[in-house]
N, C-alpha and C positions, 0 to 999 in steps of 0.2 A: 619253451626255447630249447632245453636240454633234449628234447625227445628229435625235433631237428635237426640236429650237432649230434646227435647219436644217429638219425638215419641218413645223413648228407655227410657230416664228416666228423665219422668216428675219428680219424687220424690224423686231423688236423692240429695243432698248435692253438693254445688262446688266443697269439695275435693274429693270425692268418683266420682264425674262426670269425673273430671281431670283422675283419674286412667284408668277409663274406656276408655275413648279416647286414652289413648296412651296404652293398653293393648289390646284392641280390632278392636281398628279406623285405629293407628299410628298419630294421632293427638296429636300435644304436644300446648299444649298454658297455660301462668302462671296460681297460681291457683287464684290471685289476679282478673286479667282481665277474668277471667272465672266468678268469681263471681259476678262481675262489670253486665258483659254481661245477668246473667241471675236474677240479682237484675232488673236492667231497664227493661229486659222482662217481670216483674212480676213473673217470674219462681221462683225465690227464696224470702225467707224472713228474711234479718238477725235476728241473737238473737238480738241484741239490742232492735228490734221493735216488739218483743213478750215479753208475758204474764214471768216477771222474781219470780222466786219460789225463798225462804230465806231460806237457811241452814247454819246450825253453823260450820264454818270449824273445822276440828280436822286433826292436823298432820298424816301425813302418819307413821307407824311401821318403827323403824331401818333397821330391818333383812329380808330377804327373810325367808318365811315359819316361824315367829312367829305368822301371824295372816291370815287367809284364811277368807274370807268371803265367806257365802254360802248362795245362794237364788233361787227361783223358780221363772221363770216370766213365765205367764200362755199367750197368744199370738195367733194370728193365722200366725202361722212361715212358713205355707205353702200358703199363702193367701187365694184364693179360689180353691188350685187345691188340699188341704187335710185339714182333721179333726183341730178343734183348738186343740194347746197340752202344754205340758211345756216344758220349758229349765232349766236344773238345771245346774246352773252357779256357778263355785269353782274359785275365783280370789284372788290373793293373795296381801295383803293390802300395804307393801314393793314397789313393785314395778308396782302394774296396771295391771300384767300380767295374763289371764286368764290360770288357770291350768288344768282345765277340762270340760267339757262340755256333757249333756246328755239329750236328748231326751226322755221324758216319755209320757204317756198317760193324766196322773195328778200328784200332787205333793205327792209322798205316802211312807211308810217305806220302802218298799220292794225294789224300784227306790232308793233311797236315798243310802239302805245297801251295792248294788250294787255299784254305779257310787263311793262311798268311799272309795271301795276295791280297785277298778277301781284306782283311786287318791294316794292310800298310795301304792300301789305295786309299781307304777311308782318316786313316790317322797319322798314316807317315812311319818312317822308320824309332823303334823306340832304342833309349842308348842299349840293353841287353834284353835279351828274353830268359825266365827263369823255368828248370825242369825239372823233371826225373828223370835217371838213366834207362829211359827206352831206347831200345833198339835204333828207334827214329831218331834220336838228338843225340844217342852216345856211340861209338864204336869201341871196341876194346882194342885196337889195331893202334890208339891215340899215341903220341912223343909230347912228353911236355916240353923239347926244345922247336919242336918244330909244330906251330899251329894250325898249320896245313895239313897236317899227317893225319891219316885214319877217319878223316870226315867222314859223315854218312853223307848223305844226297843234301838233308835238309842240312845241315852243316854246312855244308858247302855251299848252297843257295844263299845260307846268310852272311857266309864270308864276302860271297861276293856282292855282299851288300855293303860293307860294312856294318854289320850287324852281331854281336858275338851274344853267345848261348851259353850260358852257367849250368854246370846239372848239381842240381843239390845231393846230399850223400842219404838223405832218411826223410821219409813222408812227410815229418814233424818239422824240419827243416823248412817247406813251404807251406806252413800252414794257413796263411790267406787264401790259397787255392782250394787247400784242401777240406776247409772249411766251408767256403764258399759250394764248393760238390755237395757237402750232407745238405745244406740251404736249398738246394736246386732239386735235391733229390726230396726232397719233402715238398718243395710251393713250386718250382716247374712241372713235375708229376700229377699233381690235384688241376692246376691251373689247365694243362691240355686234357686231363680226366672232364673236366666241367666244360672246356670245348669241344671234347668229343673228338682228339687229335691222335689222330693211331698210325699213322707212315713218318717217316725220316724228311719226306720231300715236305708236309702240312707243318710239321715241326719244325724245320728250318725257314719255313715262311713266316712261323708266328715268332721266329726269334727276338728280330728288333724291337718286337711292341712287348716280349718277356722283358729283357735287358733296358728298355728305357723306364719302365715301372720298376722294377729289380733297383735301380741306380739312382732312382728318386727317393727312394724309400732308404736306403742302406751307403750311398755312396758317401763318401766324408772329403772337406775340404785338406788340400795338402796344405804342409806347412810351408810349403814355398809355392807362390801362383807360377815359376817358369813351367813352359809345357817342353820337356826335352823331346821330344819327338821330331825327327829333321828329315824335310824332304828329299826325297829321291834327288841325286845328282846326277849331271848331262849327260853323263856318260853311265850312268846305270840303267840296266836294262832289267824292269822286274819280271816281264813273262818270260825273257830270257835265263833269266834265273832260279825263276821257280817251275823244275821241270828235273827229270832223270837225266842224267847226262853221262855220254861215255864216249871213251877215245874209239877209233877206230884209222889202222890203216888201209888205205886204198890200195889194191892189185893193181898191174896193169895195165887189165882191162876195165880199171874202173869199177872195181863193185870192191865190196865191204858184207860182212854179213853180222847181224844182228839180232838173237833171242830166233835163230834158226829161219831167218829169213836174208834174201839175199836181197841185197840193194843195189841195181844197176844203174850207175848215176850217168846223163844222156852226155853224148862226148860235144860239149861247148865246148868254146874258145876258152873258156874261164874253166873248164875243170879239166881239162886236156893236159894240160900242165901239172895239175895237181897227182897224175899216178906215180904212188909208192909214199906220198906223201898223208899227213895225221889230220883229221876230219874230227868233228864233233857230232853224234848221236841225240839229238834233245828230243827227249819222249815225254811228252806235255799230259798233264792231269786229264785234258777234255778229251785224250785221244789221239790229239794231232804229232804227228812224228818228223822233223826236221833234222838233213845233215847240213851241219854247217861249215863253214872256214872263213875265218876272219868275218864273220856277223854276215855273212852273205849263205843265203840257202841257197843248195844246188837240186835242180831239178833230178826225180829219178823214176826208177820203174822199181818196180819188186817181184820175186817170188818166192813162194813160201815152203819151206821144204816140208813143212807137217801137210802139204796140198797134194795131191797124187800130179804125176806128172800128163799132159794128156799128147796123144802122139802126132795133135796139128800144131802143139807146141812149135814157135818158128825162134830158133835161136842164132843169132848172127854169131860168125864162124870165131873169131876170137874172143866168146865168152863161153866158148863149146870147154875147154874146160873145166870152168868152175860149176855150171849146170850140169856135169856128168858126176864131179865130184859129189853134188847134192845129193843126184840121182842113185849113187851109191850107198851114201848115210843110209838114205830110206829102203833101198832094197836089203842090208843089213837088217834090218827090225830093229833097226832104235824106236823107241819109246815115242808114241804118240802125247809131247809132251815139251815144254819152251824148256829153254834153259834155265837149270837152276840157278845161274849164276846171273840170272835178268832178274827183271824189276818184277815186285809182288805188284798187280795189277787189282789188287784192292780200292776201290775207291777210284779209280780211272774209269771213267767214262767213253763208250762210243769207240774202242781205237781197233785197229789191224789185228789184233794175234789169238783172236779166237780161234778153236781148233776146227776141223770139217763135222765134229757131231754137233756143235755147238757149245761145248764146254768151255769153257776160259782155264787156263792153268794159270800158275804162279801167284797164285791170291784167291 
């Protein structure tokens, strides 16, 4: 049995070894005397006789879904048969149980907008989510008087959810999560090793059948059965919400420009009115790009000033200035390149602002 556990899984853990034997062997043996056996091997190391880390315990949450913890563990989850990536990991602080789980490239708003959609369609809104101060969930720009102030994107998504986001000050602060990562990073890693799971797309497919073994095995009962998790309300709009969003005002000829593309919105009855007046920008995870005004999208055309101009270009005469103004930037030699001050297009799917060689910038 030991020579087995040495060429299948040297790195395994006694209890995750024990599984494997009677799930894949038909070997049953305790998990005490397994560990016995592969401690005198040298195979194993108990915790006792490693390196012990100090954290300050904090009680677990009463409630299921009062307190989600949410984190990125950056990994090479495929070992050496794919790219390193991340895991963004949604566990809920109540009872240990992981609620979601997603597969990204790197840890980014676009990934994050997603897999949260992904979380609340299934579970409903929880009363906070809990972080790190990433980039994604913190800003430095923040007012403590004013809770508004300095949001990021995802910030702001959850506002308008009513939904508010804690960021903890140190690692040790959220240790359910963070413990929950080393768990994942030992028995998710063997588990897609043993399936043979090497892309980000096979990984996210085999998520829910990890997380429902994951939670049978390790989830614990809260000490209050309320589920605080509260559905969306009439008037909440979630793909609405969960997307990049930015102001923009309209010219008089109706266009707006955005991450170096121009947006000429067609002259209705309904946007005719609106020149000189403020417009909303929603640039959605899968791609898709919407201007809105008061929840109503306005039909538009575009052109992309990182595109060369071509000269059966037909442009109607009152938008002849802002397409020369374009035409200008680019005979300048700006920078084959979106605006730095646009969205990192990490993790975005399918959308508009690829360059002409085919590069993607800003992520």
């Amino acid at each position: 049995m030991l020579d087995l556990v040495r060429e299948r899984y040297l790195d395994f853990g006694p209890t995750l070894v024990r599984e494997k034997l009677i799930e894949l062997h038909r070997l049953s043996v305790s998990k005490e005397t397994l560990r016995q056996w592969m401690t005198e091997a040298g195979i194993w190391i108990s915790r006792r006789e490693r390196t012990k880390r100090v954290f300050q315990p904090r009680g677990r949450r009463d409630c299921f879904g009062e307190l989600v913890q949410i984190d990125g563990s950056h990994h090479w989850w495929f070992e050496n048969r794919g790219p390193k990536c991340a895991l963004l990991v949604y566990i809920d602080d109540a009872t240990g149980k992981l609620l979601h789980l997603r597969f990204a490239g790197s840890e980014n708003t676009f990934d994050y907008l997603h897999a949260t959609k992904s979380y609340l369609q299934q579970w409903g809104k929880p009363l906070a989510f809990y972080s790190d101060k990433h980039g994604v969930f913190r800003s430095t720009h923040a007012s403590e008087k004013d809770r508004t102030s300095g949001l990021t994107q995802f910030g702001r998504a959850l506002y308008e959810l009513n939904i508010d986001i804690i960021c903890a000050n140190t690692p040790q602060a959220k240790g359910r999560v963070e413990r929950a990562n080393l768990t994942l990073q030992d028995r998710l890693v063997k588990e897609m090793r043993l399936r043979e799971i090497n892309t980000i797309v096979a990984a996210n497919a085999y998520a829910p059948a990890f997380i429902a073994d994951f939670n049978e095995r390790f989830g614990k009962q809260p000490r209050n059965s309320k589920d605080m998790h509260r559905p969306l309300a009439d008037h909440e709009n979630l793909d609405g919400a969960m997307c990049h969003k930015e102001v923009r005002t309209l010219s008089q000829s109706l266009t707006l420009r955005y991450d170096k593309v121009l947006f000429i919105l067609d002259p209705t009855e309904f946007s005719r009115p609106l020149a000189g007046q403020k417009v909303v920008v929603c640039d959605y995870p899968d791609g898709r790009l919407e201007i809105m005004h008061d929840s109503f999208a306005l039909p538009c055309r575009t052109f992309d000033t990182l595109r060369s101009v071509h000269r059966a270009d037909v442009v109607e005469n009152k938008r002849l200035d802002d397409m020369l103004s374009v035409v200008a930037e680019m005979q300048a030699g700006h920078e084959q390149q979106r605006s730095k001050s646009g969205p990192r297009r990490t993790g975005q799917t399918d959308h508009m602002f690829g360059i002409r060689d085919g590069s993607v910038t800003n992520g």
